[in-house]
C-alpha positions in Angstrom: 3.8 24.7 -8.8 5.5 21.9 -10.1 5.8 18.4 -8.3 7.8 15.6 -9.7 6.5 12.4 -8.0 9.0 9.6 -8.3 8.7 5.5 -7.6 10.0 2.7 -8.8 6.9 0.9 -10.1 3.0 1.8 -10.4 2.1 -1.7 -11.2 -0.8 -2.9 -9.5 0.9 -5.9 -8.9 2.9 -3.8 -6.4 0.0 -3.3 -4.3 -1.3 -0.1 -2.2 1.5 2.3 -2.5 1.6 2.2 -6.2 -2.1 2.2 -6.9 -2.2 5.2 -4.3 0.4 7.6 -6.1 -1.7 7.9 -9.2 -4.4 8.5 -7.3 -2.5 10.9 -5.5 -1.6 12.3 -8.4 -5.0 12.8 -10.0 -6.5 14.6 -6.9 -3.6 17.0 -6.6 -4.1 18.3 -10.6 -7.8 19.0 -9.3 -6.1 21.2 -6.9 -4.0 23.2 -9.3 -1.1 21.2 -8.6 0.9 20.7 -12.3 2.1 16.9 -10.8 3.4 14.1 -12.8 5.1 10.3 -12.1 8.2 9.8 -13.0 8.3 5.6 -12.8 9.9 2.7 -14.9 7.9 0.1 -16.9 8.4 -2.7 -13.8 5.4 -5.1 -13.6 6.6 -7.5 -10.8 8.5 -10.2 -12.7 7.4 -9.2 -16.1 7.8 -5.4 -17.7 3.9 -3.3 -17.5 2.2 -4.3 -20.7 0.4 -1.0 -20.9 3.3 1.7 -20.4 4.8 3.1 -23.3 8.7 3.9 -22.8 10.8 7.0 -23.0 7.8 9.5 -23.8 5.2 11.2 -21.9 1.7 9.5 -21.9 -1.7 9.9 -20.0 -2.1 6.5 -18.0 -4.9 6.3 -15.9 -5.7 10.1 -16.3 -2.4 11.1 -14.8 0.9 12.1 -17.2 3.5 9.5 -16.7 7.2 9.4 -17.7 8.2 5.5 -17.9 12.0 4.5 -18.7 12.3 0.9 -18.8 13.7 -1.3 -16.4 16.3 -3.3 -16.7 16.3 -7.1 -16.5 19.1 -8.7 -15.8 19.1 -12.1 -14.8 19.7 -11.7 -10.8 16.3 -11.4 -9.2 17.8 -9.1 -6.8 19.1 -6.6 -9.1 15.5 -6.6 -11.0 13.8 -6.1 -8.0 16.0 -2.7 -7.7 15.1 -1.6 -10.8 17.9 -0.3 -12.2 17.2 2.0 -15.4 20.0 4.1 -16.4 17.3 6.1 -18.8 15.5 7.5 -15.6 18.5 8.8 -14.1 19.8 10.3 -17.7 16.6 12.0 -17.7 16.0 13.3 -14.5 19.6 15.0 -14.7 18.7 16.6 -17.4 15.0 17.9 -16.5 15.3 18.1 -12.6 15.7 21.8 -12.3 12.4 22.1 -14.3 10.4 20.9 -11.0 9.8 23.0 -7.9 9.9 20.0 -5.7 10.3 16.3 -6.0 7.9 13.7 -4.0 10.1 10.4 -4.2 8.2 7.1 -3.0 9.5 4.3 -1.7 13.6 3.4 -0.4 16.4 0.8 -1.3 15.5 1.2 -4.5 17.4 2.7 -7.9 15.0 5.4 -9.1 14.2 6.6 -5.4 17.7 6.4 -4.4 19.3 8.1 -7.4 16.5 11.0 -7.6 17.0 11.7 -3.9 20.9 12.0 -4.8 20.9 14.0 -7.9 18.3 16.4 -5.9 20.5 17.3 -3.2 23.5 17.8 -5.7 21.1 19.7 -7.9 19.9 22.2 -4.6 16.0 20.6 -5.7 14.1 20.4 -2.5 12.4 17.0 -2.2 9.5 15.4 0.2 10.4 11.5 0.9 7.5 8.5 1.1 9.1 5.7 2.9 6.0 3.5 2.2 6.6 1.8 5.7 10.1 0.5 4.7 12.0 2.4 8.1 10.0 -0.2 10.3 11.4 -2.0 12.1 10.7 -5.1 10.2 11.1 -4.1 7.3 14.9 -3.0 8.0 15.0 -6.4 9.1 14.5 -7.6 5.7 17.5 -8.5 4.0 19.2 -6.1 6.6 22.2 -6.9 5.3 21.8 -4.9 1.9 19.9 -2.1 3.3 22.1 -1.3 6.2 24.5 -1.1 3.7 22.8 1.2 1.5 21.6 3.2 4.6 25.3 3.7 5.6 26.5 4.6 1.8 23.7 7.0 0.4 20.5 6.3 1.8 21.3 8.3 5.3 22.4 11.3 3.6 18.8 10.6 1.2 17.0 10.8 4.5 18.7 13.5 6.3 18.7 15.6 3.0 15.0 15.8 2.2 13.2 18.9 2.8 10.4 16.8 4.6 9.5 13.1 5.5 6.1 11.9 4.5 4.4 9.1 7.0 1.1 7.9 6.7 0.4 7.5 9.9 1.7 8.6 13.7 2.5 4.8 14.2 5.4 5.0 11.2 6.4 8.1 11.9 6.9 7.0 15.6 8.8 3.7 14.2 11.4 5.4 12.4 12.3 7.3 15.5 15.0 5.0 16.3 16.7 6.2 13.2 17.3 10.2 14.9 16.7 11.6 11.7 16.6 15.3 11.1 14.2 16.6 8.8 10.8 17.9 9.6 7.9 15.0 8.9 4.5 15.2 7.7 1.9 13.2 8.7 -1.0 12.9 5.7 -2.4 9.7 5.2 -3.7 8.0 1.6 -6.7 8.1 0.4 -9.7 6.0 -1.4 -12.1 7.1 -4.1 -14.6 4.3 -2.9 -16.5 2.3 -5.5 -19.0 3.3 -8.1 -22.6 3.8 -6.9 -23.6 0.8 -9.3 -20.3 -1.3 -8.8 -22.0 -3.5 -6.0 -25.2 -3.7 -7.5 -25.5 -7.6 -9.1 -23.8 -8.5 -5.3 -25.0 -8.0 -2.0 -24.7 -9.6 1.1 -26.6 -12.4 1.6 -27.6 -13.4 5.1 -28.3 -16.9 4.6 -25.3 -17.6 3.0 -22.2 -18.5 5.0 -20.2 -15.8 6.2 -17.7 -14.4 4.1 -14.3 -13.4 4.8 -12.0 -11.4 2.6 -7.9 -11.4 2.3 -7.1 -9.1 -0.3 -3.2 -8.2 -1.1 -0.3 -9.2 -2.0 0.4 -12.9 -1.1 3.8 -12.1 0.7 5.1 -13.7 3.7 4.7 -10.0 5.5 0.8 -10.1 5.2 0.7 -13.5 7.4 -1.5 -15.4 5.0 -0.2 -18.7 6.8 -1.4 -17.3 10.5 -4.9 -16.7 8.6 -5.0 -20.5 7.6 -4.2 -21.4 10.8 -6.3 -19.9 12.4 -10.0 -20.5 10.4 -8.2 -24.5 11.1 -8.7 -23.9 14.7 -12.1 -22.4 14.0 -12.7 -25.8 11.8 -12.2 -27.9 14.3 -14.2 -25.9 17.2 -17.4 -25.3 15.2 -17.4 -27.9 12.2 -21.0 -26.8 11.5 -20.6 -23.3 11.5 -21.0 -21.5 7.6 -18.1 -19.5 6.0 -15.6 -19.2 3.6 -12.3 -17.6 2.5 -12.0 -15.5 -0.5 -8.4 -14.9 -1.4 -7.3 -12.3 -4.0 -4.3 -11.7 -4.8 -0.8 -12.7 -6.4 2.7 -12.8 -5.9 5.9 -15.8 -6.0 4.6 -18.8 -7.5 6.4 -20.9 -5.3 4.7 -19.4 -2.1 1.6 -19.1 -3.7 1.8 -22.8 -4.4 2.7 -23.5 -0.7 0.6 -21.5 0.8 -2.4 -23.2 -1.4 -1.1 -26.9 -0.3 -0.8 -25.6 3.6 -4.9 -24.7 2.9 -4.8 -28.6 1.8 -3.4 -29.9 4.1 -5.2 -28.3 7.3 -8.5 -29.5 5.1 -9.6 -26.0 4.3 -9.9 -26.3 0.7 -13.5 -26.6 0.2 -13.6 -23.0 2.2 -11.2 -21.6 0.4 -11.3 -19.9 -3.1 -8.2 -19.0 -4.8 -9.1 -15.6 -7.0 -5.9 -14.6 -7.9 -5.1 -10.4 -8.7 -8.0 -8.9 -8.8 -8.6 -5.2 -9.8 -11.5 -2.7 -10.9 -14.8 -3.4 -10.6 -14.2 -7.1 -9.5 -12.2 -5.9 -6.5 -15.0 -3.5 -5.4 -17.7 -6.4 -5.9 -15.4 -8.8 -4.1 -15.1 -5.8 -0.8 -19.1 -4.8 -1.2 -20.2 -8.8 -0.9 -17.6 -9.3 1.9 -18.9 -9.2 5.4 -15.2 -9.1 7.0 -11.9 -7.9 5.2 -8.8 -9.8 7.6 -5.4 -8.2 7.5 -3.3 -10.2 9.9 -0.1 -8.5 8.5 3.6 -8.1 10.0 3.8 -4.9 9.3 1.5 -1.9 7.2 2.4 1.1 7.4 -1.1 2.4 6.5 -3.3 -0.8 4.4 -5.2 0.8 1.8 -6.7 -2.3 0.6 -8.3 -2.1 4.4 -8.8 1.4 3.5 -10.6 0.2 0.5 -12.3 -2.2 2.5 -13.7 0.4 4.7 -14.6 2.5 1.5 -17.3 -0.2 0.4 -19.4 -0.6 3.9 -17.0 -3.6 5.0 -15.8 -4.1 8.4 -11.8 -5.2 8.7 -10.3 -7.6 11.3 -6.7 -6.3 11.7 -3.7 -7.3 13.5 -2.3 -3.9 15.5 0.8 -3.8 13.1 -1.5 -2.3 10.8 -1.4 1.4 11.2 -4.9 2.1 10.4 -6.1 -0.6 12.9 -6.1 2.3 15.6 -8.4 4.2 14.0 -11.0 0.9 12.9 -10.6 0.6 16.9 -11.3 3.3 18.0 -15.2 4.0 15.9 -16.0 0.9 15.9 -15.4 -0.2 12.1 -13.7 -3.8 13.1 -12.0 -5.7 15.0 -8.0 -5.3 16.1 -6.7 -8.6 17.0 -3.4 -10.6 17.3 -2.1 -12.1 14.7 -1.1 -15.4 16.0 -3.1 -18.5 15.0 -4.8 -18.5 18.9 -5.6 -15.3 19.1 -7.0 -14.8 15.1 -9.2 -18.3 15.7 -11.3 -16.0 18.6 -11.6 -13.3 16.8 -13.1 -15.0 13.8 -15.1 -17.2 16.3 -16.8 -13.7 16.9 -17.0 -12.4 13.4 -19.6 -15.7 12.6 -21.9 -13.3 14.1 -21.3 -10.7 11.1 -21.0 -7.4 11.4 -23.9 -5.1 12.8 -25.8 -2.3 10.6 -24.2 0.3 13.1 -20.2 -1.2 12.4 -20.6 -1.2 8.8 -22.2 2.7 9.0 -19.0 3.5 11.1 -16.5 1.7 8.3 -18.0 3.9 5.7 -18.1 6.6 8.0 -14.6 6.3 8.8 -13.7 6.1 5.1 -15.3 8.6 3.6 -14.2 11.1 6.5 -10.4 10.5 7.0 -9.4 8.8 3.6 -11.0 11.2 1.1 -8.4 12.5 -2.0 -9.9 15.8 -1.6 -9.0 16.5 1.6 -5.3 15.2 1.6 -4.9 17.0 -1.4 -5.5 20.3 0.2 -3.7 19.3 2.9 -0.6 18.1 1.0 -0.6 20.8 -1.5 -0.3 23.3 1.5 2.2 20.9 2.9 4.4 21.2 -0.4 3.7 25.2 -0.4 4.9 25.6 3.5 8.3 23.1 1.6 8.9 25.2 -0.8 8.7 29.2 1.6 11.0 27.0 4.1 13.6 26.0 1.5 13.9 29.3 -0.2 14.7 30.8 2.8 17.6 28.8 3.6 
């Protein structure tokens, strides 16, 4: 079997659902699946450093087909992605794939594989990484109801199957009345390296730590984080913690978000990290004793996946899908995302976490989020695709 995955970008800098499709990638070849990534050479602003263009290459352990992307000097269009060489490509080696997996909507390599598929009679699975939420069609609605009403509807209604993460996206993108069968697999973690941790540890006399690791977009709520360890400054001056932030994205919110932690006098809590990756991300999650998530909108979180995955307990707003799940065995804490309701919770986390929450993080982790399993399960998932389409 043959499985084309396609997405716009597997730069880190694009956070989970890049990172996760290579990994999804990897564990499927253990399972006998022949998949590949068909991607362009995006790196958030910049072009990826490491991807060689217009030839297959081994990245990561996984084959990859990178075209470049165009660069043009409209934001908007670069954040598209154009890259006429993908689609020339694809046109000409679609048919050699049983089934595509496309990741990711309202964007050019997504949106023109899903069209040349159903042209071409290729049956294809659909990963809307979250992006048929609610809030996120309210993001520059304008452009994607337009899409939506030229191509992207017939993209949806087309594909052989709809991939959601979770039962909370999946139940989001109701609204919408679509008509394909959906699937509902989440992602998974490797966890860190036994030794990764190692030189770190928590440290109970130290203050406590907390932990935002992702993107710095205004969707994660970064700014309702702030405001709320403010509120905890000025209830308990004396009380020991800091803020570790990792993570990069626009300078010029970056650079506001750093003068908001200024000006509410949090800057001696706060340490600015910028992206992080590897080993230092697992050190950063292992030495952590919260990871907080106040985000809009996630359809899964795998960095609170991740966080999980190294023995860390996550504070989560409920618009993060897995938050249900931390909720209900006892790996965290689910809270509001406002200011008010954030300071409380983190009022409770200066106790730190207890042996028993952390056991039930990893716990968590290691049985729901393992590769292993969601390969099997989405290999059998493309099989059950592939019978249903050939008898049509």
């Amino acid at each position: 079997m043959r499985v084309l995955h396609v997405i716009p970008s597997i730069s880190p800098l694009r956070g989970g659902p890049s990172r996760a499709v290579i990994e999804m990638v990897a564990a499927l070849r253990l399972q006998e699946v022949d998949a590949a990534i068909l991607t362009t050479n995006d790196h958030g602003p910049g072009l990826h450093p490491d991807l060689v263009t217009g030839r297959w290459r081994e990245h990561q352990g996984v084959p990859v087909l990178a075209f470049r992307r165009w660069s043009p000097p409209v934001a908007a269009l670069r954040e598209f992605a154009v890259s006429p060489g993908l689609s020339l490509w694809l046109s000409r080696h679609l048919k050699d794939y049983d089934l595509l997996h496309i990741h990711a909507l309202f964007s050019y390599p997504s949106t023109s594989a899903m069209a040349q598929a159903r042209w071409a009679g290729v049956p294809y699975i659909l990963r809307s990484i979250g992006q048929l939420s609610p809030w996120s069609l309210s993001q520059s609605s304008g452009r994607k109801r337009l899409m939506l009403r030229l191509i992207e509807r017939r993209n949806l209604q087309g594909a052989a199957a709809l991939h959601f993460t979770t039962g909370a996206e999946r139940d989001e993108a109701t609204a919408l009345e679509l008509a394909p069968p959906t699937l509902v697999l989440p992602l998974g973690v490797r966890g860190p390296e036994p030794a990764a941790g190692a030189a770190g540890g928590r440290d109970s006399a130290a203050p406590v730590r907390f932990l935002f690791l992702s993107r710095l977009h205004p969707k994660k709520r970064l700014e309702n984080l702030l405001d709320a360890l403010a509120l905890l400054l000025q209830r308990r001056p004396d009380a020991p913690w800091e803020l570790a932030i990792a993570g990069d994205g626009e300078p010029r919110y970056v650079a506001g978000l750093q003068e908001r932690s200024r000006r509410l006098g949090l800057e001696t809590r706060c340490r600015w990290l910028g992206f992080v990756e590897g080993e230092a991300k697992w050190q950063l999650l292992q030495v952590a004793d919260w990871y907080v998530l106040p985000s809009a909108a996630e359809n899964f979180g795998i960095a609170a996946v991740e966080a999980l995955a190294a023995g860390t307990p996550v504070i989560l707003s409920p618009e993060v899908a897995v938050a249900a799940d931390v909720e209900r065995c006892g790996a965290g804490l689910v809270s509001g995302s406002d200011p008010e309701a954030l300071a409380l919770a983190l009022g409770q986390a200066l106790e730190r976490p207890s042996l028993s929450m952390r056991t039930s993080a990893l716990n968590l982790a290691q049985m729901e989020f393992s590769w292993s399993t969601i390969a099997l399960q989405l290999r059998d998932a493309y099989r059950q695709v592939l019978t249903s389409s050939a008898g049509r």
